[in-house]
NUKEFI-515574 format. One line per field, with one value per residue (C-alpha): residue number from 1; residue in one letter; chain; x negated, y, z. Coordinates in Angstrom, 2 decimals, padded with zeros to 5 digits. Layout:
NUKEFI-515574
seq: [NUM;...] $
type: [A;...] $
mol: [A;...] $
c1: [X;...] $
c2: [Y;...] $
c3: [Z;...] $
end
This chain:
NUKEFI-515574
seq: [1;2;3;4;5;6;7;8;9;10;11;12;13;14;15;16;17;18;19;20;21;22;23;24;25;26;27;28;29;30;31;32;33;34;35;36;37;38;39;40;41;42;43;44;45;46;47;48;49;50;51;52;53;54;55;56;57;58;59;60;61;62;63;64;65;66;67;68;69;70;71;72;73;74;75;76;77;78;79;80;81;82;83;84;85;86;87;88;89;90;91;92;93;94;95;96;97;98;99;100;101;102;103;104;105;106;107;108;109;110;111;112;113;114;115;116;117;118;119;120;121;122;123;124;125;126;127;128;129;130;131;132;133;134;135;136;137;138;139;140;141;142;143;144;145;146;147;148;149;150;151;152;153;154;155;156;157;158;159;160;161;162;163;164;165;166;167;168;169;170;171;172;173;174;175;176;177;178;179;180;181;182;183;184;185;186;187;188;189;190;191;192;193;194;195;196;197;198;199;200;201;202;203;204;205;206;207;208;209;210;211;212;213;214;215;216;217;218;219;220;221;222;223;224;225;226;227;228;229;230;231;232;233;234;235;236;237;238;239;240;241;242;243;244;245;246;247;248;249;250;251;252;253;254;255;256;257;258;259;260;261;262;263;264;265;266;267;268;269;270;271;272;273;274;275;276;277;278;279;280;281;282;283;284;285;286;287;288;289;290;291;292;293;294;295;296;297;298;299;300;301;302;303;304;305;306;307;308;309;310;311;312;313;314;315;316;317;318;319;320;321;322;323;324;325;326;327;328;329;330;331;332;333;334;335;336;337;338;339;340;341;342;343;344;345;346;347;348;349;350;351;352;353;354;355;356;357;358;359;360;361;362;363;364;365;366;367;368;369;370;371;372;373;374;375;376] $
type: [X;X;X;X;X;X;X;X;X;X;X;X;X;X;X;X;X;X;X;X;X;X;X;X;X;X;X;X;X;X;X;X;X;X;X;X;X;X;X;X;X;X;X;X;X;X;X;X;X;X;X;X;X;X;X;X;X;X;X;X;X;X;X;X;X;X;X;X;X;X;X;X;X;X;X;X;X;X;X;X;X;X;X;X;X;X;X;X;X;X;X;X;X;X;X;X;X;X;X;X;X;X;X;X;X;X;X;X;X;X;X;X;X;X;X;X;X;X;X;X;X;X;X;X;X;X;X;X;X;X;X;X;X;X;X;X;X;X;X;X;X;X;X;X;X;X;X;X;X;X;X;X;X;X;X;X;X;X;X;X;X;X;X;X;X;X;X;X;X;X;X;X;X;X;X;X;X;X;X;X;X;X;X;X;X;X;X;X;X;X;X;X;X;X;X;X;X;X;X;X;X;X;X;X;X;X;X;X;X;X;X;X;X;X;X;X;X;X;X;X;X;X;X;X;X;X;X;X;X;X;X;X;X;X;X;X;X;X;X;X;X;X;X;X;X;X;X;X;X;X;X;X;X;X;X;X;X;X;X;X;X;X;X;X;X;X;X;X;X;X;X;X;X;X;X;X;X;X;X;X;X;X;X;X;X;X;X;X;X;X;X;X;X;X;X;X;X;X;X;X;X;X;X;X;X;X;X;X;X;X;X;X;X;X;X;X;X;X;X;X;X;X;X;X;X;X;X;X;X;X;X;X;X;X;X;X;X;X;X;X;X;X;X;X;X;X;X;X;X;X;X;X;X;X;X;X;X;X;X;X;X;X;X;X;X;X;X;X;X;X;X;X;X;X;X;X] $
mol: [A;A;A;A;A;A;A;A;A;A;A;A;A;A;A;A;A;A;A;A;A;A;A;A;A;A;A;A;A;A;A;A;A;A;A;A;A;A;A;A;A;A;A;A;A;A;A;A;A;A;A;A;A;A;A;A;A;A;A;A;A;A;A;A;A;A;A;A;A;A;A;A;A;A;A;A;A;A;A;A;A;A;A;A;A;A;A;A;A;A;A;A;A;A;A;A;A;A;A;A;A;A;A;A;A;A;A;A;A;A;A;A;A;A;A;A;A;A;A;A;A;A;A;A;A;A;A;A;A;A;A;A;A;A;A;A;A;A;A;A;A;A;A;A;A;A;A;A;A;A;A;A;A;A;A;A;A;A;A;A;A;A;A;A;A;A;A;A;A;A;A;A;A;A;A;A;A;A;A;A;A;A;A;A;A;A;A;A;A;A;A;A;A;A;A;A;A;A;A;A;A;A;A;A;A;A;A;A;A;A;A;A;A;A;A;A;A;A;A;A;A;A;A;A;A;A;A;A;A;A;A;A;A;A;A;A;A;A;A;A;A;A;A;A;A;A;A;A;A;A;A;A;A;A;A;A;A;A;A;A;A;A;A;A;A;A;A;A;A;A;A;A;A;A;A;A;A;A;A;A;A;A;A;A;A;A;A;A;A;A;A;A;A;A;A;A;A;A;A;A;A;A;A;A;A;A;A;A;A;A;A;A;A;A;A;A;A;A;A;A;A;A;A;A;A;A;A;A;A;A;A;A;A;A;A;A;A;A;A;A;A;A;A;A;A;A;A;A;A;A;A;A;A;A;A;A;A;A;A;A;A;A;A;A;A;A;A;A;A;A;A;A;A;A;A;A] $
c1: [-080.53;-081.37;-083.08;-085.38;-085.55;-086.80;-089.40;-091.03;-091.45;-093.23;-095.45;-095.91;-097.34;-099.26;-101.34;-101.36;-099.02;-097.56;-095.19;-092.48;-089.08;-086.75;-085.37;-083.05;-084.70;-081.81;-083.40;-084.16;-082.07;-082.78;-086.63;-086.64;-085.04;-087.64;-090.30;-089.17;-089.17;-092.54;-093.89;-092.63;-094.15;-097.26;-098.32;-099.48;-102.71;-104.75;-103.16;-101.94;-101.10;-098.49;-096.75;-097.13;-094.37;-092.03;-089.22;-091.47;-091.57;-088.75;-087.29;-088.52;-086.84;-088.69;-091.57;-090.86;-087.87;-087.06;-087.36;-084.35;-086.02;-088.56;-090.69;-092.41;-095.46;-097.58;-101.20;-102.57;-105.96;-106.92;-109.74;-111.06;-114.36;-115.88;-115.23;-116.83;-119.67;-121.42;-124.81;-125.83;-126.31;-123.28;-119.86;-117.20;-115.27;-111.44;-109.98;-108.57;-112.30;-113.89;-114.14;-114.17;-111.62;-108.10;-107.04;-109.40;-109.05;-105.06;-104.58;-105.30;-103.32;-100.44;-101.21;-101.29;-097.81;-096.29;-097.67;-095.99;-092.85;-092.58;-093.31;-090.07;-088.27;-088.73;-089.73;-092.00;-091.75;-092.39;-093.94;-096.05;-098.14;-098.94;-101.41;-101.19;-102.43;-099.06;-096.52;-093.81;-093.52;-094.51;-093.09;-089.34;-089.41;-090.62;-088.97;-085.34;-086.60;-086.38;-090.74;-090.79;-089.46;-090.51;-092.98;-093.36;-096.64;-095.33;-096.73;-094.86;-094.05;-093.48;-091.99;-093.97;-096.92;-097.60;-099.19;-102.78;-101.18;-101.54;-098.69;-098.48;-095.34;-094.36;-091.73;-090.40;-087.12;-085.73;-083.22;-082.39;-080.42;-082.12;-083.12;-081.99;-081.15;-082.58;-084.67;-083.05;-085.92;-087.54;-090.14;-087.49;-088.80;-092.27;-094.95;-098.32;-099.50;-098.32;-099.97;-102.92;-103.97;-106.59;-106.37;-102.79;-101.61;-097.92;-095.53;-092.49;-091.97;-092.16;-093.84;-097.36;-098.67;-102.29;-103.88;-104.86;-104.92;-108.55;-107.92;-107.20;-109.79;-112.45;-111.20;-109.09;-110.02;-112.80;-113.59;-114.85;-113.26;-112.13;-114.30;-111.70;-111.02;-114.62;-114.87;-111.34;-113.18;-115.05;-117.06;-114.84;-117.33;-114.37;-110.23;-108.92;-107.31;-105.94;-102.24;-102.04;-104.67;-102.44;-099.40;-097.57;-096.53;-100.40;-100.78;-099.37;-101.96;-103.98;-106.75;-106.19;-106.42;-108.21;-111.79;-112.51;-111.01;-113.33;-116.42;-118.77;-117.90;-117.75;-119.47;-118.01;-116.79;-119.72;-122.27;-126.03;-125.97;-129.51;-129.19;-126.08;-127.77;-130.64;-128.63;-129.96;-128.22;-125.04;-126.72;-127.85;-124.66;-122.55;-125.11;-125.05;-120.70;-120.03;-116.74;-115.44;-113.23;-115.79;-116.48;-113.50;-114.54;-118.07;-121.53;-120.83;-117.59;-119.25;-122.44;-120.50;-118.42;-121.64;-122.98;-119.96;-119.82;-123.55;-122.93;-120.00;-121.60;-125.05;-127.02;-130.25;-132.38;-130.35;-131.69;-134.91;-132.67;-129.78;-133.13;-133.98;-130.15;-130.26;-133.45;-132.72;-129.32;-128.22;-124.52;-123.67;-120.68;-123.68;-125.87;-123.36;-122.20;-125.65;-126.49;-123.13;-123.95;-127.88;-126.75;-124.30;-127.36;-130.35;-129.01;-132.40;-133.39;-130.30;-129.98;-133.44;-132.56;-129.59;-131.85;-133.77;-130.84;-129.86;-132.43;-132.93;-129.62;-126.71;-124.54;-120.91;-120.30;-124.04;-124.17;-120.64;-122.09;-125.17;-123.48;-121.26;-124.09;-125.81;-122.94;-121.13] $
c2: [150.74;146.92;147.97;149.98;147.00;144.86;147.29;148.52;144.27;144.14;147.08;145.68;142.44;143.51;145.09;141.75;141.66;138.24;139.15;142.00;142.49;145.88;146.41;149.45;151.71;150.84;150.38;146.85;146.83;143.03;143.42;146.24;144.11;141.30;143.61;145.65;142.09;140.91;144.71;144.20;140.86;142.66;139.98;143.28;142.58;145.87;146.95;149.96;151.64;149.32;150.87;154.74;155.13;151.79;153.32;154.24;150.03;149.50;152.45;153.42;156.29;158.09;157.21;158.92;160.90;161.37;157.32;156.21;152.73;150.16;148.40;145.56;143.31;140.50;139.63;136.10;136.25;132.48;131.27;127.77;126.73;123.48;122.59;124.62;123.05;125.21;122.97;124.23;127.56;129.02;130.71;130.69;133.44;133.68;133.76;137.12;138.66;136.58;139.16;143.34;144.69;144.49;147.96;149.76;147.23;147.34;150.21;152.07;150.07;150.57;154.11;153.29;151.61;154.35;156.26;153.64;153.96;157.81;157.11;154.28;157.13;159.69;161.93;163.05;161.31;161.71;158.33;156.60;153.92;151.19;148.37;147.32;150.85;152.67;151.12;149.76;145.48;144.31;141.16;142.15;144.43;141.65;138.83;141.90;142.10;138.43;138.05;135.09;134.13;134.10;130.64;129.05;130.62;134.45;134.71;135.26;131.89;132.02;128.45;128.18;129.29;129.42;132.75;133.11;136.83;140.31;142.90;146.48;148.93;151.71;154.05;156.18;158.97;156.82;154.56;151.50;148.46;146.39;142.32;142.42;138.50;135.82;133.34;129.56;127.77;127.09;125.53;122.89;120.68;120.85;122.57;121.59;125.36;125.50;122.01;123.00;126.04;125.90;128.70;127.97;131.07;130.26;130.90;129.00;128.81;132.87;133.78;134.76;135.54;138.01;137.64;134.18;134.49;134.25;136.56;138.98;138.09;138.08;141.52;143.77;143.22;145.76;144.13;140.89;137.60;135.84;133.07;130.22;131.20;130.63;127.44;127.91;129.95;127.37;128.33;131.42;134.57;136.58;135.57;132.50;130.39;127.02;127.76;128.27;125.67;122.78;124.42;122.34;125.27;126.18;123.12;124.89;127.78;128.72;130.44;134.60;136.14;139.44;138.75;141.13;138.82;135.92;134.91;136.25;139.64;139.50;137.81;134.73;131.96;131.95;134.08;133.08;133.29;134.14;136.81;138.33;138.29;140.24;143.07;145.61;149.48;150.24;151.41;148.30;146.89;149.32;148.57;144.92;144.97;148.04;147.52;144.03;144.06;142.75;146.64;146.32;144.92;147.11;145.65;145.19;142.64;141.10;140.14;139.16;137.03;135.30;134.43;132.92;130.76;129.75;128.63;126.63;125.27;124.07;127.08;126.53;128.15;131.37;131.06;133.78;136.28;135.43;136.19;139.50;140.60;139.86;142.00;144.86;145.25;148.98;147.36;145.63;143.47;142.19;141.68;139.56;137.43;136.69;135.97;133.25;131.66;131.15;129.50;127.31;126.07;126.59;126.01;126.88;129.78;131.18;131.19;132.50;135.35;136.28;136.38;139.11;140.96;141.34;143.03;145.02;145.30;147.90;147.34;145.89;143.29;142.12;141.68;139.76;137.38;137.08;136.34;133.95;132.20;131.58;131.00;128.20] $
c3: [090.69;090.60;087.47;089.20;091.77;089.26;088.05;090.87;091.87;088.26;089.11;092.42;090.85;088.24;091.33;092.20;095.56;096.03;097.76;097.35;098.98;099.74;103.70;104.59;107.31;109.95;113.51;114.55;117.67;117.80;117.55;120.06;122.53;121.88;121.42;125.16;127.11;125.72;126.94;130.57;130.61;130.41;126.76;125.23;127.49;127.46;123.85;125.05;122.00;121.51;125.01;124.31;121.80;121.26;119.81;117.01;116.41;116.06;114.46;110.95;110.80;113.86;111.91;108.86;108.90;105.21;104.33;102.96;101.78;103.29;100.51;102.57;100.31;101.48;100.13;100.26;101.03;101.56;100.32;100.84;102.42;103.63;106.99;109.70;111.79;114.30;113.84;117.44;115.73;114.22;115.42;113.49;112.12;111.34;107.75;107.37;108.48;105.62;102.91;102.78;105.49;104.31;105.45;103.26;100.26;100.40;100.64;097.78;095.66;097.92;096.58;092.98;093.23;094.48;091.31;089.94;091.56;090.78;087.10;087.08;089.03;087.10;089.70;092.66;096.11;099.69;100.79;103.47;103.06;106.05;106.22;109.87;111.28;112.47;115.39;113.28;113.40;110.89;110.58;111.61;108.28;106.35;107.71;106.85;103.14;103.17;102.19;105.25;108.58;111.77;113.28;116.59;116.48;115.80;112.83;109.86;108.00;103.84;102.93;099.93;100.44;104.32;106.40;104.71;104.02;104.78;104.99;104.22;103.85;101.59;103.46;100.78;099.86;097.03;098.43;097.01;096.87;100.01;099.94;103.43;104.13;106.19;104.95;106.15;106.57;110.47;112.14;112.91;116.27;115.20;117.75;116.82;117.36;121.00;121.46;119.69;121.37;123.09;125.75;125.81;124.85;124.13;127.05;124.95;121.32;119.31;122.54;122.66;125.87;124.09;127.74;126.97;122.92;121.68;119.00;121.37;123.65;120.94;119.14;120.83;124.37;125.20;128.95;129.91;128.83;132.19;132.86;133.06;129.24;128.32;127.43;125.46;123.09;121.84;118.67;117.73;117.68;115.79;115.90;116.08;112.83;115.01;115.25;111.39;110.36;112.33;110.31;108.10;106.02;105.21;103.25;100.23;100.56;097.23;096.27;096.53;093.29;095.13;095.06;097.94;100.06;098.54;101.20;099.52;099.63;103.23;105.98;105.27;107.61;109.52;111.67;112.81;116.69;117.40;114.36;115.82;119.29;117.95;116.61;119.43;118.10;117.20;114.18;113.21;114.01;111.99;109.20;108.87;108.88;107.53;105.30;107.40;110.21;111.97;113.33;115.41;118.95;118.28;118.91;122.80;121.81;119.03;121.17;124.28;121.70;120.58;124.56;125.07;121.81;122.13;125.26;124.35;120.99;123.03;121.02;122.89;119.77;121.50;125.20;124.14;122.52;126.09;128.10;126.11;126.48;130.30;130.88;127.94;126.61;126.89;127.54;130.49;129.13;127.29;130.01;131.95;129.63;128.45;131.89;132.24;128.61;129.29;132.53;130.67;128.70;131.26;134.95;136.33;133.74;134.80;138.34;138.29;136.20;138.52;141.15;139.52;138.42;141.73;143.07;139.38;137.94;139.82;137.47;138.88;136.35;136.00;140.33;140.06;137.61;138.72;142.49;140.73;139.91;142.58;144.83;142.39] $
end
């Protein structure tokens, strides 16, 4: 069967995977305890789809019931870019959201490997492919088949070539001989991604509390961003890359050889404030990042993203499309952000325009700004 090993790693390359490595389909008792404690410490933040069902996480099995193997891959998809400047204008975005989304570009080659895989077999299979869309942790399967191990900043660590990576899973009824061993290497005593954090999102080291993580904040979180986390934003409109660009491991990153992870096929590193501001339909919005990640948090996150980074970045070009959002967004998360950022930039613009939405405006989050305002 290590034969078979060997050949499926080929066929896994020559699809261009970096990374490859086997894990059995044994439940991670360890991870589930982990996993259970961060849960009850409420870190999931308003992820609830992470609560409904955690055996499934931990417990491959449950999610497919005839896999009798785990094949676990990683995809680099750094690409360099000059340093980011916001220029008064700009908000930045994070790496992985740089190019087309990953979930619909790895995923059909996922697919093709496991024509692959039946051709080297010799037969049919039953098999399920994941790219970061089912409840199943990710990084314990990788870190069993032995692709990377586990950093002070929870993400998974490869000591060669850093985490500029995506991972995906094939769970499939051909078992074979597992890579399950434990890669040696640690983060050692450094912590420059708890110290760099700027929301300070790490309770203790491999403990990531999402409530205060701006990639959370900015993507996932559907609500308001608390206002004592504002300013922690800074000039991310979309993730957050400062715990792995202050990691030592990431200096050995190189260039992705998939060129739909390349800037140019996405949005790039970079979004124009005032244009993102001016998006006013979901239509338009669905239009303009159709094919990025950058649908997730919808036009309503997105926008109240930018109010908060022109705000922070001194975006005063942005204070006529704030004004137009305060007066006509259709979304209120909108609305009352727009009304905190153009305050941020225009004390007396702003307090007069929470004046008027008190008397115009019933919505609950646009009269708590707008009262926050004018009683601070």
């Amino acid at each position: 069967m290590s034969g078979i090993v060997s050949q499926i790693k080929d066929a896994a390359r020559e699809l261009f995977f970096d990374v490859v490595g086997i894990a059995s389909v044994e439940p991670f008792t360890r991870d589930e305890i982990a996993f259970q404690e961060w849960l009850e410490a409420d870190f999931a933040a308003g992820m609830d789809y992470m609560k409904r069902r955690p055996l499934l996480h931990t417990t491959p099995r449950a999610l497919v019931p005839y896999a009798r193997s785990l094949i676990t891959l990683a995809v680099n998809h750094y690409s360099d870019a000059p340093t980011f400047s916001h220029e008064y204008r700009f908000g930045r975005v994070a790496r992985y959201a740089w190019g087309k989304d990953y979930h619909e570009v790895v995923r059909p080659r996922l697919q093709a490997l496991v024509g692959k895989i039946e051709h080297i077999a010799a037969r049919p299979l039953r098999a399920r492919c994941f790219v970061d869309a089912v409840p199943l942790l990710e990084r314990a399967v990788a870190a069993r088949g032995g692709i990377g191990f586990f950093g002070k900043n929870t993400n998974l660590l490869q000591p060669r070539s850093g985490s500029w990576f995506f991972l995906s899973e094939i769970l499939l009824d051909l078992e074979l001989p597992t890579d399950d061993h434990k890669i040696k290497v640690s983060c050692g005593s450094c912590h420059r991604c708890i110290d760099a954090c700027p929301t300070d999102a790490f309770v203790d080291p491999y403990q990531l509390d999402s409530r205060r993580c701006i990639s959370y904040l900015t993507i996932e979180n559907k609500e308001v961003i608390p206002r004592d986390l504002r300013a922690g934003i800074g000039e991310w409109i979309f993730g957050c890359d400062v715990c792995q660009d202050v990691c030592p491991f990431n200096r050995f990153a190189s260039e992705t050889g998939w060129p739909e992870f390349h800037p140019k096929s996405g949005v790039g590193p970079k979004l124009d404030l005032v244009e993102v501001l001016s998006i006013d339909t979901d239509e338009q919005f669905r239009e303009r990042f159709k094919g990025t990640a950058l649908t997730r948090p919808k036009r309503r996150g997105l926008l109240r993203n930018a109010c908060i980074v022109a705000a922070n970045v001194g975006a005063t070009a942005a204070i006529p499309a704030l004004a137009r959002s305060i007066a006509g967004d259709p979304e209120p998360l909108v609305r009352s952000h727009a009304l905190w950022a153009l305050t941020q930039l225009d004390r007396a613009r702003g307090a007069a325009m929470a004046e008027r939405a008190l008397k115009s405006d019933s919505h609950p989050l646009v009269l708590d700004e707008s009262n926050h305002i004018l009683t601070h």
